[in-house]
RODO-907017 format. One record per residue: residue in one letter; residue number from 0; x, y, z negated of N, C-alpha, C, CB in turn. Coordinates in nm, 2 decimals, decimal comma, padded with zeros to 4 digits. Each point is the difference from the previous one (the first is absolute). Glycine has a CB too. Layout:
residues N
<rec type="A" seq="NUM" n_xx="X" n_yy="Y" n_zz="Z" ca_xx="X" ca_yy="Y" ca_zz="Z" c_xx="X" c_yy="Y" c_zz="Z" cb_xx="X" cb_yy="Y" cb_zz="Z"/>
...
//
This chain:
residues 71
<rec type="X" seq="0" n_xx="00,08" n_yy="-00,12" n_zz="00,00" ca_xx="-00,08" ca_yy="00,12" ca_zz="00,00" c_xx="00,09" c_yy="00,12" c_zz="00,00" cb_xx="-00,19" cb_yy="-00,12" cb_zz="-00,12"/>
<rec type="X" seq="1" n_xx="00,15" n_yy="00,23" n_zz="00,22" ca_xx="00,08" ca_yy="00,10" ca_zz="-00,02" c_xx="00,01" c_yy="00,11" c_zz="-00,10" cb_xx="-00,03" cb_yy="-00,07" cb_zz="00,18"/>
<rec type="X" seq="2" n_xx="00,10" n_yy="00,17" n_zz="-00,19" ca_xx="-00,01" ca_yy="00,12" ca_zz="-00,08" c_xx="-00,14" c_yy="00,10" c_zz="00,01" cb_xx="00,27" cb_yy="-00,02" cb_zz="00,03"/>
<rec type="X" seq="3" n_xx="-00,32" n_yy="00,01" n_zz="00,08" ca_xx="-00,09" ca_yy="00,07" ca_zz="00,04" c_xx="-00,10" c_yy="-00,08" c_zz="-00,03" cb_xx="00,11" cb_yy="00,12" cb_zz="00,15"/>
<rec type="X" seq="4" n_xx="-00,14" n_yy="-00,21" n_zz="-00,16" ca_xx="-00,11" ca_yy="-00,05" ca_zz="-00,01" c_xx="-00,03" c_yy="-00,02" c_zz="-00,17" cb_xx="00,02" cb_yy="-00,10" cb_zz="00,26"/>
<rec type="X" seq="5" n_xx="00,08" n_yy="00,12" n_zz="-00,33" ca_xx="00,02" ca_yy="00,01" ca_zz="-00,16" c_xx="-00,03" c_yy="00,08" c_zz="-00,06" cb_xx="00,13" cb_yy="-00,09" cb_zz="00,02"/>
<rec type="X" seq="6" n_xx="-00,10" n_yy="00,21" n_zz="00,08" ca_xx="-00,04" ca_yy="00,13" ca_zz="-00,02" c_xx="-00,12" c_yy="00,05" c_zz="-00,02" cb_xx="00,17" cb_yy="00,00" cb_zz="00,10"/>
<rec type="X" seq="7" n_xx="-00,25" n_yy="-00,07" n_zz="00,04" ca_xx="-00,11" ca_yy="00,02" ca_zz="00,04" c_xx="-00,11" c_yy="-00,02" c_zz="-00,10" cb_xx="00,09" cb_yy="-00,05" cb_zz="00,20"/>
<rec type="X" seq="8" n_xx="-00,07" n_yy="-00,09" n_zz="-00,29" ca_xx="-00,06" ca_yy="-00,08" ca_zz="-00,04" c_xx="00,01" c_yy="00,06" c_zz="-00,18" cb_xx="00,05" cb_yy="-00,22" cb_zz="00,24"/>
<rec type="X" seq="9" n_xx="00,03" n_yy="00,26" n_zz="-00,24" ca_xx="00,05" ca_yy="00,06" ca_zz="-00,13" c_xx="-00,12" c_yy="00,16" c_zz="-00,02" cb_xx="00,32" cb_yy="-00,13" cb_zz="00,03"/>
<rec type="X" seq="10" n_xx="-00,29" n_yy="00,21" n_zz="00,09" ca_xx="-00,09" ca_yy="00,08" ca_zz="00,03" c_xx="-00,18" c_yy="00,00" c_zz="-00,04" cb_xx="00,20" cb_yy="00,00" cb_zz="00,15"/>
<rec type="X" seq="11" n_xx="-00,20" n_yy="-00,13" n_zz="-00,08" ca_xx="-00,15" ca_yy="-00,03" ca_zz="-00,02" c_xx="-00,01" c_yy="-00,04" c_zz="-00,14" cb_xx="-00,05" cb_yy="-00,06" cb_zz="00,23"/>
<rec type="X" seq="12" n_xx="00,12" n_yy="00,00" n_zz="-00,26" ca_xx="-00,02" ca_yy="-00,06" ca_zz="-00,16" c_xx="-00,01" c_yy="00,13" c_zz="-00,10" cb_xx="00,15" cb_yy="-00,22" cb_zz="00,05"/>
<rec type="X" seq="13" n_xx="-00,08" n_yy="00,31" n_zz="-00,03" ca_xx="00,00" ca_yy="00,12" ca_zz="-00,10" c_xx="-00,14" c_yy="00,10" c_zz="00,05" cb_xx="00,32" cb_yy="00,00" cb_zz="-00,03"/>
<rec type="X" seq="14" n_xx="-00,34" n_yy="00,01" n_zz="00,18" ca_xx="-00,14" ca_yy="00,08" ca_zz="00,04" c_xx="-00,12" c_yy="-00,10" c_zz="-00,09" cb_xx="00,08" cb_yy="00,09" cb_zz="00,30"/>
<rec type="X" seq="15" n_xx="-00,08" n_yy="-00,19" n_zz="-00,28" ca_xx="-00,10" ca_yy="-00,09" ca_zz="-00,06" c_xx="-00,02" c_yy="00,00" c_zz="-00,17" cb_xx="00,05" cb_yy="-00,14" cb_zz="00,23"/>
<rec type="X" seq="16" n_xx="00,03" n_yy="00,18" n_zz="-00,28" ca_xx="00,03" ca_yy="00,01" ca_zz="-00,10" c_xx="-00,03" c_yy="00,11" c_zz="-00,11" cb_xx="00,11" cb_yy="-00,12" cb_zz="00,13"/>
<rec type="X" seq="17" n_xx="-00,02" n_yy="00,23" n_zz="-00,03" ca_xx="-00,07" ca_yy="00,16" ca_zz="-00,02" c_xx="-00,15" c_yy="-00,01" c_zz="00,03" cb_xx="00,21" cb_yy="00,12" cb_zz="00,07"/>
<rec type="X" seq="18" n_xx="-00,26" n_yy="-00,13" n_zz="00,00" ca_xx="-00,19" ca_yy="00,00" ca_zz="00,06" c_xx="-00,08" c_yy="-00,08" c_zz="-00,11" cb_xx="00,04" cb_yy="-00,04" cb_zz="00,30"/>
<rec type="X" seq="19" n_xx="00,00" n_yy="-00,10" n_zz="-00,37" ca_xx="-00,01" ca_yy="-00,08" ca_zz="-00,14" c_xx="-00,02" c_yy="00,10" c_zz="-00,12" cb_xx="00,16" cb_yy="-00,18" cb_zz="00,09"/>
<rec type="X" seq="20" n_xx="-00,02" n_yy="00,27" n_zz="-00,09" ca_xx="00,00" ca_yy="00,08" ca_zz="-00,12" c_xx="-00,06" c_yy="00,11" c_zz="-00,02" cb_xx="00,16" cb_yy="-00,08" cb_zz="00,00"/>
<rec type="X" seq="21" n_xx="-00,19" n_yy="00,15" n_zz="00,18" ca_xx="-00,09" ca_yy="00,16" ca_zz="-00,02" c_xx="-00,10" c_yy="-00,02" c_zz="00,07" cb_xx="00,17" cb_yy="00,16" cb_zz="-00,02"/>
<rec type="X" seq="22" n_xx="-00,24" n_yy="-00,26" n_zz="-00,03" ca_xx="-00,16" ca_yy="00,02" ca_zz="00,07" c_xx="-00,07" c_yy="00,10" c_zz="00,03" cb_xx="-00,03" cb_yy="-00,16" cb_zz="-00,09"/>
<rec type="X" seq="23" n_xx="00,07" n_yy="00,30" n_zz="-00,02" ca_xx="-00,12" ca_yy="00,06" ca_zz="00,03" c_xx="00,06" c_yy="00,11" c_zz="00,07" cb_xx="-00,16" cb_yy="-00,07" cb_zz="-00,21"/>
<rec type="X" seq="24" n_xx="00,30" n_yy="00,01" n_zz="00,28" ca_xx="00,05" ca_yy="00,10" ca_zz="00,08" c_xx="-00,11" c_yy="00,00" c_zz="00,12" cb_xx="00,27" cb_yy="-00,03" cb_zz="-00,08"/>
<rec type="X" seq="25" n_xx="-00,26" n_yy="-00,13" n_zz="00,15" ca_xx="-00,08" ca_yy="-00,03" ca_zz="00,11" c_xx="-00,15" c_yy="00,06" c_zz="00,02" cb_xx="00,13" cb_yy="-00,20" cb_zz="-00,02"/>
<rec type="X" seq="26" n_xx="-00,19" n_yy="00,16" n_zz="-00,14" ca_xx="-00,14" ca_yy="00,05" ca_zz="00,01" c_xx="00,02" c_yy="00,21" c_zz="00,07" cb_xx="-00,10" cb_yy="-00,24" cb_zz="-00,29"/>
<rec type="X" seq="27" n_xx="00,19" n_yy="00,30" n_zz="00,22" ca_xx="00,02" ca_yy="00,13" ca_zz="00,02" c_xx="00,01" c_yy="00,05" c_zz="00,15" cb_xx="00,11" cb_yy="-00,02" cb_zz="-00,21"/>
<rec type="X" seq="28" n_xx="-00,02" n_yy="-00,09" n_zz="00,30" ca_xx="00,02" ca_yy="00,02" ca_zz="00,14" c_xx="-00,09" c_yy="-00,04" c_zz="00,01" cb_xx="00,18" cb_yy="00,01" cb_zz="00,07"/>
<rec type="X" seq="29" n_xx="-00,29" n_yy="-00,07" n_zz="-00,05" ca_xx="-00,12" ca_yy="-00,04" ca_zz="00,07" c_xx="-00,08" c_yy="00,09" c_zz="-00,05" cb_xx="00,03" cb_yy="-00,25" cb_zz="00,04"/>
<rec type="X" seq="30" n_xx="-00,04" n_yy="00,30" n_zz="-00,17" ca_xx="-00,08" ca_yy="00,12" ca_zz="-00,04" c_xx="00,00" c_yy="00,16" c_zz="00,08" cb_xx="00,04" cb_yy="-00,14" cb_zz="-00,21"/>
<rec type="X" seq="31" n_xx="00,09" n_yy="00,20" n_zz="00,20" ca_xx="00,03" ca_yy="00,08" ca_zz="00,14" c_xx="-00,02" c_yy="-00,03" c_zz="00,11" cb_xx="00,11" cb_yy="00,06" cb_zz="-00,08"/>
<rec type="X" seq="32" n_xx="-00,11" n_yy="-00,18" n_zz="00,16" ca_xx="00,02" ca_yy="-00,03" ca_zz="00,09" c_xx="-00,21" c_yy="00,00" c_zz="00,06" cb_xx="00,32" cb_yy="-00,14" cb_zz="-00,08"/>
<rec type="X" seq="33" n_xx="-00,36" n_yy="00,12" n_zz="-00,03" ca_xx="-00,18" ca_yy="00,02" ca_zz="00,02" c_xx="-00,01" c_yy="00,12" c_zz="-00,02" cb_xx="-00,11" cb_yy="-00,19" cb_zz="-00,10"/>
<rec type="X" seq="34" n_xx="00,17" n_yy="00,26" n_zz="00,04" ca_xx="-00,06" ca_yy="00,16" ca_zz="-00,03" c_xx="00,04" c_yy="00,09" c_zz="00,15" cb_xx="00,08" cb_yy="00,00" cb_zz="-00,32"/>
<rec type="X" seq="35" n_xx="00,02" n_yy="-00,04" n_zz="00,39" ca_xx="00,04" ca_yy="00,06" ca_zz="00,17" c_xx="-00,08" c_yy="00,02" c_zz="00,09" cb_xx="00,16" cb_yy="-00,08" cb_zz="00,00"/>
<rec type="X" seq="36" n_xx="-00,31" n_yy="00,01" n_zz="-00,04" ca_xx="-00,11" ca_yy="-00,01" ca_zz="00,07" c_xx="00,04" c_yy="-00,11" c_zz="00,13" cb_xx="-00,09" cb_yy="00,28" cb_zz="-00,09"/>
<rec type="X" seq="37" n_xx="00,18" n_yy="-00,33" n_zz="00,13" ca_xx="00,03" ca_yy="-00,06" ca_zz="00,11" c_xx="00,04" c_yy="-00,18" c_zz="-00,03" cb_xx="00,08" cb_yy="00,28" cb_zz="00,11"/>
<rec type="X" seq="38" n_xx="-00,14" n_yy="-00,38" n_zz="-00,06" ca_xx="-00,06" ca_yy="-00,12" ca_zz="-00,02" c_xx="00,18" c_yy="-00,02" c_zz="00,00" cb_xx="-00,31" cb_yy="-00,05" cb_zz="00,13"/>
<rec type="X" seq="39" n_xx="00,36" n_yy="-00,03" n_zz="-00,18" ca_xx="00,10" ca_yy="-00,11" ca_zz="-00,03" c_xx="-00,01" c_yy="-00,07" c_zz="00,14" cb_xx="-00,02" cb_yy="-00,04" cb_zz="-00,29"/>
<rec type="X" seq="40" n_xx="00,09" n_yy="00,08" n_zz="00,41" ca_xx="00,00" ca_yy="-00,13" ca_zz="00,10" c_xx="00,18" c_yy="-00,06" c_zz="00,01" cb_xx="-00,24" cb_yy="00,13" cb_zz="00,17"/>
<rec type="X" seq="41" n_xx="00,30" n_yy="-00,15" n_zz="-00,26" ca_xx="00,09" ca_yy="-00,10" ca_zz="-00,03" c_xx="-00,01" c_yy="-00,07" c_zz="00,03" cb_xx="00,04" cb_yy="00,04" cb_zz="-00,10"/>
<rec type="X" seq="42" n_xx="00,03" n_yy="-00,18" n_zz="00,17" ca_xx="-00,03" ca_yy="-00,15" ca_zz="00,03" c_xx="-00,12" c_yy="-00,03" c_zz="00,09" cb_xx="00,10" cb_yy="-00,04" cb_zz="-00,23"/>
<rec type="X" seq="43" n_xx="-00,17" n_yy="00,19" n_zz="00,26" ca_xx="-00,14" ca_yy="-00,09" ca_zz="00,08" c_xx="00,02" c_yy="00,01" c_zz="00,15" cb_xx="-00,19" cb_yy="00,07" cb_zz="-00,18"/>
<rec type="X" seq="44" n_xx="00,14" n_yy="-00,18" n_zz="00,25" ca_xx="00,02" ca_yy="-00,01" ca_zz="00,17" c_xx="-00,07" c_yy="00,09" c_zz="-00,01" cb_xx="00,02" cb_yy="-00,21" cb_zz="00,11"/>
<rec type="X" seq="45" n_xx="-00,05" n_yy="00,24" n_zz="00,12" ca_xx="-00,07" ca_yy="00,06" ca_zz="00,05" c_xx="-00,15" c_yy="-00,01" c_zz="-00,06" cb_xx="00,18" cb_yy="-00,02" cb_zz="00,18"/>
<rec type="X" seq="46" n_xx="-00,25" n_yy="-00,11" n_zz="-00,18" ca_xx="-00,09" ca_yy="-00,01" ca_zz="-00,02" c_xx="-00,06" c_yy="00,08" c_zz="-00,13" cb_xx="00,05" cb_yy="-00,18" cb_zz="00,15"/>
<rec type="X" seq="47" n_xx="00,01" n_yy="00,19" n_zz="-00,28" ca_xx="-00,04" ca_yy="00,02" ca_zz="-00,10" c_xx="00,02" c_yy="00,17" c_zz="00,02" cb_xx="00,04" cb_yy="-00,27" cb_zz="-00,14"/>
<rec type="X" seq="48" n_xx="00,04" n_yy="00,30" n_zz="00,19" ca_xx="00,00" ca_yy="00,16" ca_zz="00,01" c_xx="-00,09" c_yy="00,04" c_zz="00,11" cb_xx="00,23" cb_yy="00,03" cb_zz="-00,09"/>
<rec type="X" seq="49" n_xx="-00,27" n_yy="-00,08" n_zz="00,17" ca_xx="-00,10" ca_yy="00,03" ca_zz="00,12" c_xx="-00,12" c_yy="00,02" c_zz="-00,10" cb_xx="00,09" cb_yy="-00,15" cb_zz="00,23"/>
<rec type="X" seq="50" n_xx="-00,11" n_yy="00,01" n_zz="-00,31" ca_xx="-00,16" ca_yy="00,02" ca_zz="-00,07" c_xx="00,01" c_yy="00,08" c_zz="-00,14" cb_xx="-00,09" cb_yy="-00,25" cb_zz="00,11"/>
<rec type="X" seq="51" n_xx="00,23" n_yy="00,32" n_zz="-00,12" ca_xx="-00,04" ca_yy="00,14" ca_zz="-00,11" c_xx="-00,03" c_yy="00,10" c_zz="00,11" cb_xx="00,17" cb_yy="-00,03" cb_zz="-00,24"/>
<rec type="X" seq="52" n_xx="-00,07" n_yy="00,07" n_zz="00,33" ca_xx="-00,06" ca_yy="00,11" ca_zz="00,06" c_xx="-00,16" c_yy="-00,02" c_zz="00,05" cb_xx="00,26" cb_yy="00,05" cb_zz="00,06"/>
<rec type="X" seq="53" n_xx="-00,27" n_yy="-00,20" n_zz="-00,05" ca_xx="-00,16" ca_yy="-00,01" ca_zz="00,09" c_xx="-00,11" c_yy="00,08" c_zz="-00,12" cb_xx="00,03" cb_yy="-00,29" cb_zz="00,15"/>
<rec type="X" seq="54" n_xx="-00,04" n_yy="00,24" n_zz="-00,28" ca_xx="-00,04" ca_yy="00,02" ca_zz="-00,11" c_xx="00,02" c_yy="00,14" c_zz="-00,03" cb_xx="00,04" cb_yy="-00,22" cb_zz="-00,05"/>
<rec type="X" seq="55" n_xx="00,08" n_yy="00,30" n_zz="00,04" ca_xx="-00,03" ca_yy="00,15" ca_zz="00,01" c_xx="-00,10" c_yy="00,06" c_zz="00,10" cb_xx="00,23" cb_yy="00,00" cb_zz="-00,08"/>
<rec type="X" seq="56" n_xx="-00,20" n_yy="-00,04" n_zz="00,16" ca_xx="-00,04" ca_yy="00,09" ca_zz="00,10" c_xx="-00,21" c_yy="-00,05" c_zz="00,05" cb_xx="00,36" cb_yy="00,00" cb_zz="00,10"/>
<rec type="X" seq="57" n_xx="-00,38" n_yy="-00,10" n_zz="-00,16" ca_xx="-00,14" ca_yy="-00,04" ca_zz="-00,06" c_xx="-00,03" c_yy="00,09" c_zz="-00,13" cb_xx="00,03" cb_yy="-00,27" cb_zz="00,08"/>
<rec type="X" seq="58" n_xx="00,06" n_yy="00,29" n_zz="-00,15" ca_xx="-00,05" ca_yy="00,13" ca_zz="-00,09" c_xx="-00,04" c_yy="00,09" c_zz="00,00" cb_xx="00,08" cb_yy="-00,05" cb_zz="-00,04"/>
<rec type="X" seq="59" n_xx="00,05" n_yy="00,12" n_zz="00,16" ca_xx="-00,03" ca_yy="00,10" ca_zz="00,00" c_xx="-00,12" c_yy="00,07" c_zz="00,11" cb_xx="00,24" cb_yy="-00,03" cb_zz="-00,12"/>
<rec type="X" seq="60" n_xx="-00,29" n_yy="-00,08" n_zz="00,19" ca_xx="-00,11" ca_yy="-00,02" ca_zz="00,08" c_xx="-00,12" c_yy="00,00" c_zz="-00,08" cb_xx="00,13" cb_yy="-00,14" cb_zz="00,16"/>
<rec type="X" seq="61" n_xx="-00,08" n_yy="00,06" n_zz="-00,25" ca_xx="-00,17" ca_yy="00,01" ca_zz="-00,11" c_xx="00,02" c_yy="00,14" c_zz="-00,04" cb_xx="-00,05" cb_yy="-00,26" cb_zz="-00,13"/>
<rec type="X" seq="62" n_xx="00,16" n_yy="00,27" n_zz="00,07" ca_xx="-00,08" ca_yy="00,17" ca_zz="-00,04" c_xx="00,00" c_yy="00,14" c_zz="00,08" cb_xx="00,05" cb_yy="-00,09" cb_zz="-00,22"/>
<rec type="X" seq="63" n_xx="00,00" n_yy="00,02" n_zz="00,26" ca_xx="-00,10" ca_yy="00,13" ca_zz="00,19" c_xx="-00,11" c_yy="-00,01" c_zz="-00,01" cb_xx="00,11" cb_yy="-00,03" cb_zz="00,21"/>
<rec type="X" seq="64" n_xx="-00,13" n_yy="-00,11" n_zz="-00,19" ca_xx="-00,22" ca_yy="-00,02" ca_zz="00,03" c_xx="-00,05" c_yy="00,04" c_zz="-00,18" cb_xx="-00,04" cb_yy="-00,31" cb_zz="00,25"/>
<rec type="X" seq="65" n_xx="00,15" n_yy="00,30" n_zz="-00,32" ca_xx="-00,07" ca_yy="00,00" ca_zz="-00,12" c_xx="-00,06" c_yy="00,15" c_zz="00,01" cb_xx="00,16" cb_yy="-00,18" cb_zz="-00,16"/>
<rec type="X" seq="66" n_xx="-00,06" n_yy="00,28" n_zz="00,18" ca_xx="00,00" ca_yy="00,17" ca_zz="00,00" c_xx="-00,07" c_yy="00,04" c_zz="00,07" cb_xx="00,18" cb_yy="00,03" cb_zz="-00,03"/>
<rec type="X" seq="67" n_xx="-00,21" n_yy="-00,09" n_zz="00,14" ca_xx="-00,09" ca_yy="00,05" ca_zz="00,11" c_xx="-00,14" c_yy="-00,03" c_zz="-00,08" cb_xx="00,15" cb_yy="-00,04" cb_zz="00,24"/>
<rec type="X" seq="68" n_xx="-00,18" n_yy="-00,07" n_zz="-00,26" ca_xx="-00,18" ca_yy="-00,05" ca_zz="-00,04" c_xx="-00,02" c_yy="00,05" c_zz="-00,13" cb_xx="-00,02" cb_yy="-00,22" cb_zz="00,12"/>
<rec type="X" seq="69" n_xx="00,11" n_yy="00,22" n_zz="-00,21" ca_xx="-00,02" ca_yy="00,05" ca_zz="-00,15" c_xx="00,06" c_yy="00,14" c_zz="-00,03" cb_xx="00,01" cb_yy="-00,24" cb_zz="-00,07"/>
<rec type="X" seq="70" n_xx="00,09" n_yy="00,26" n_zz="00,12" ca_xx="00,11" ca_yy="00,14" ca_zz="00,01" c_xx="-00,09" c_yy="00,14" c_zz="-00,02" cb_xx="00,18" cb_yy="-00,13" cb_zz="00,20"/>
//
């Protein structure tokens, strides 16, 4: 096994570790990370970000007709 890969692995062991010890760090970034008003699309394919933008934009459609009939 190489130096680099010792390294690597040593890395992850201490990230995994630290994340173990400061949980309520994580809860905090995901807490700001909701308050930006803008959806978390990390890790998601095309598909899953197609159907947030589909979903906004169905919103903001309803409340057009909302403003117009009730407005």
């Amino acid at each position: 096994m190489s130096n680099n890969n010792k390294s690597e692995d040593q890395r992850d062991r201490l990230q995994l570790k630290d994340q173990k010890d400061h949980a309520g760090s994580n809860v905090n970034d995901s807490t700001n990370r909701a308050q930006s008003g803008m959806p978390d699309t990390r890790g998601m394919g095309l598909k899953e970000i197609g159907g947030v933008i589909l979903l906004l934009v169905i919103l903001v459609i309803a409340y057009g007709l909302y403003q117009m009939f009730f407005g």
